[in-house]
N, C-alpha and C positions, 0 to 999 in steps of 0.2 A: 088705250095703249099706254104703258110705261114708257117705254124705253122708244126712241125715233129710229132706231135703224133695228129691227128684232131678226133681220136674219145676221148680223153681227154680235147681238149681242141681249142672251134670255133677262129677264130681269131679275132685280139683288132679289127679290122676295124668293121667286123660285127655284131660283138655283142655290137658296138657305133651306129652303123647304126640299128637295128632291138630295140636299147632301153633299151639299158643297164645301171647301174648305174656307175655314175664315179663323183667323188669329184668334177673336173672342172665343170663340168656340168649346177652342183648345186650355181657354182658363177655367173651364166650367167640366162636371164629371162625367162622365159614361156618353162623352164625344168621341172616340174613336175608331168609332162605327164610318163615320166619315171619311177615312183612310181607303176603305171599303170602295164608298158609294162613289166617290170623288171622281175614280177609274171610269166610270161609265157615263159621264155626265160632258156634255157639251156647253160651248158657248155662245150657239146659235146653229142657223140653217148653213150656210158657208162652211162655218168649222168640220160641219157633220160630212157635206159632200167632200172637202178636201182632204177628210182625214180618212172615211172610209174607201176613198180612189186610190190614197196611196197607199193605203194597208193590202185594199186586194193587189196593188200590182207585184208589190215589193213579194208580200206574204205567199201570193202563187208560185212566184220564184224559184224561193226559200224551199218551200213545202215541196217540191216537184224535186231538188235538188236535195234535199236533206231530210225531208219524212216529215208525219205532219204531228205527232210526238215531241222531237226537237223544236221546233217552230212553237207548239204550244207551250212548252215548260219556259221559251224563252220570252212569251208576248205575256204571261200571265207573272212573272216573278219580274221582268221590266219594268211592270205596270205600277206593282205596288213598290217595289224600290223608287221609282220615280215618286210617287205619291208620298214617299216619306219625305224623299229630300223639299218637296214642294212645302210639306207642314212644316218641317224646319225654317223655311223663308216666309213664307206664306203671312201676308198682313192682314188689313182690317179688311178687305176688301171679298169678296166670294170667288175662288179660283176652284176650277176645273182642270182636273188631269190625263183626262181620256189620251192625250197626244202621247204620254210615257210609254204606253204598247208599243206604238205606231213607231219610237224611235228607238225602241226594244230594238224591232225586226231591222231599223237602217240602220243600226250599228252593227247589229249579227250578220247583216251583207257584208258591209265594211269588213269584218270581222274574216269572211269567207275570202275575201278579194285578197286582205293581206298574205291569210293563212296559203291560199293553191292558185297566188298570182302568177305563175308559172304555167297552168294548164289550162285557164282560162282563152278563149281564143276572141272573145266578144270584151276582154275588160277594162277598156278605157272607154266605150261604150256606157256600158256599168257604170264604171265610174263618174262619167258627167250624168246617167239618168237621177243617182245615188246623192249626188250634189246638189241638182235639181230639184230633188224631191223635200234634203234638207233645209234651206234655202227660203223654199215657200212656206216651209210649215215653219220655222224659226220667226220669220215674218210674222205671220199667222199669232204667231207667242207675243209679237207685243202689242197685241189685241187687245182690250181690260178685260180679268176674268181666266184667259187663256194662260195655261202657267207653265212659261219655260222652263223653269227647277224641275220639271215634272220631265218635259224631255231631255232633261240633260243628263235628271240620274237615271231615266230609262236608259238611254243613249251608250251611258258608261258601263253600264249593265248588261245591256245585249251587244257590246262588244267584247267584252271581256267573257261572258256568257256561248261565247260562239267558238271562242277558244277551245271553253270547254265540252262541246257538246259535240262542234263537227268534225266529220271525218275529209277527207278524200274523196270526194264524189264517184270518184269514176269507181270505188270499191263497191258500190251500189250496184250502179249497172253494171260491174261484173258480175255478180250474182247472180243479176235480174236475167242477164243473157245464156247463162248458165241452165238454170231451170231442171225437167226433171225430177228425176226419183232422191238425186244425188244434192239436190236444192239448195236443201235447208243444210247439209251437213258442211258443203263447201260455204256457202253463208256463215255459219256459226265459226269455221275456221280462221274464215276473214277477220270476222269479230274479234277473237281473240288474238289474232296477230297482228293486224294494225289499225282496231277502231282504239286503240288507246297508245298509238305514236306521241311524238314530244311529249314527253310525260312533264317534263320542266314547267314547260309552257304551258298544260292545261294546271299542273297544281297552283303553280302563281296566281292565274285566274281565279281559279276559284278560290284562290283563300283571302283572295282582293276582294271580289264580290261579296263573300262570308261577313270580312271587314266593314265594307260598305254597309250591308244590310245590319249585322249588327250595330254598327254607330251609330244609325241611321233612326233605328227603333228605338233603342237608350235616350237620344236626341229627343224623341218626339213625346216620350214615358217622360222624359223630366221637365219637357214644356221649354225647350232653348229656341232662343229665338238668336238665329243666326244675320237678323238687323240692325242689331242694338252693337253689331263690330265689323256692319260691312256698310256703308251709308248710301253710296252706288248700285249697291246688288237690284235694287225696286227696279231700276232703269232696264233689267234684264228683261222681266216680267211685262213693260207697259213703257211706251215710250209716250209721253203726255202731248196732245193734240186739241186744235176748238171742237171735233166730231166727237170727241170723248173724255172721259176725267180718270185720272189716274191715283184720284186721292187714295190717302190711305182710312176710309171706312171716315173723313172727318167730316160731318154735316154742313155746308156753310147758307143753315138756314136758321133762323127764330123762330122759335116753336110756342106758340103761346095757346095756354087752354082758358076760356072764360066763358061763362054761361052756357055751358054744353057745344060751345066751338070750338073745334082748333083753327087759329091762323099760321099759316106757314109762310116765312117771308125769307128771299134770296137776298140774301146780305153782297152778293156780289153785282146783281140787276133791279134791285129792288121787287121784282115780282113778289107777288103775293097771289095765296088764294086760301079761303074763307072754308071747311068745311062744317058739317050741320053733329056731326058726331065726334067722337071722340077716341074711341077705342079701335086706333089703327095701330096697327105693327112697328116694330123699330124699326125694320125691314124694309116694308110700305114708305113709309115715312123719308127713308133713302131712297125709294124708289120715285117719287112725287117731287123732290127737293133736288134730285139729279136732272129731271124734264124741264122743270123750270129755270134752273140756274143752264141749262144750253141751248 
């Protein structure tokens, strides 16, 4: 075992290897792929049960209330706006963005509560589950690994995102009660008469989100590293503890190769340990130097 607690947290090797985010990375060519894989990737067994409990409960919601079209265009473009804004912060250390979906769908609630706070009869309800659900998962973010930037630009995303996408609920089930031969035609009329109300308010939206995503991308194509003028931001991502380390990718071991051994020694416990080869990983080598040095 690498890592002492592995349902908190997979080890640096794998989660380099399966496509994680990491600041070197992003110095090196045809790393972008990453932006990708990042989306789907966990920080252990916890992160997985907490994140997938509150995506079905939120996401059923949503889906039941709003169609499951909306709900997808808003958990799939959440995800990777999230994941950009992560690579823009994103240090030496291997982060994970899967939670950017998950705060996709609680801002597009939010999003819903503000928009038809009026017709809602359950929404202060809502609102402390909505709370709740943020809260834990924010928590959750300053995990090592686990990347808040990632739900923050999801967050902003599938808020603004809900604006543009939802309607008035109850024009749904008008339809739905509707039925008949006559169905689809009173449907399609609805459609056009007020599935595209506050027209203000949904263009704003979306040409913030546009904005968003485009900076966002530009940002990540020129390699900005949004560290080097926020010196606090790291504290968002990992809040440093003796169960965990929050460096940034910095080894605090001596790495010595002599006669087909490596010795590795903890410059902060003095630990040491002797291996018989040679040819291990950058990766590895962070992974062994992290065990030892807690």
């Amino acid at each position: 075992m690498i890592m002492k607690n592995s349902s908190l947290c997979c080890s640096v090797c794998r989660l380099d290897d399966m496509g994680a985010l990491r600041r070197r990375f992003f110095m090196q060519p045809q790393q972008t792929w990453r932006l990708f894989t990042s989306l789907w990737l966990h920080a252990g067994a916890f992160h997985v049960v907490i994140n997938l409990f509150s995506i079905i409960f939120i996401g059923i919601h949503l889906e039941q209330e709003f169609g499951p079209l909306r709900i997808g265009i808003i958990y799939m473009l959440s995800a990777f706006i999230g994941s950009l804004l992560a690579a823009v912060f994103v240090q030496n250390n291997p982060s994970v963005g899967s939670s950017g979906s998950l705060f996709g769908l609680i801002g597009a609630a939010f999003s819903a509560l503000t928009r038809n706070w009026k017709i809602y009869n359950d929404k202060f309800a809502a609102l402390i589950a909505l709370s709740f659900a943020t809260i834990i998962n924010i928590l959750l973010g300053l995990l090592p690994h686990v990347d808040n930037f990632s739900s923050l630009g999801g967050f902003i995303s599938g808020f603004l995102l809900g604006f543009v996408l939802f309607i008035d609920p109850r024009l749904g089930k008008r339809a739905e009660n509707k039925g008949g031969l006559l169905g689809n035609s009173i449907e399609s009329s609805i459609s056009l008469k007020h599935k595209l109300d506050r027209p203000v308010l949904r263009s704003a939206s979306l040409v913030l989100v546009a904005i968003i995503f485009a900076g966002g991308l530009a940002a990540v194509l020129r390699e900005f590293d949004a560290n080097n003028y926020c010196g606090w931001c790291h504290y968002i991502n990992c809040i440093p503890s003796k169960k965990w380390s929050c460096n940034d990718g910095q080894i605090p071991c001596e790495v010595l190769v002599s006669s087909g051994r490596l010795t590795l020694t903890c410059t902060k416990n003095d630990n040491y340990r002797v291996f018989s080869y040679t040819n291990i990983s950058q990766a590895r080598i962070e992974d062994l130097c992290s065990l030892m040095c807690s």
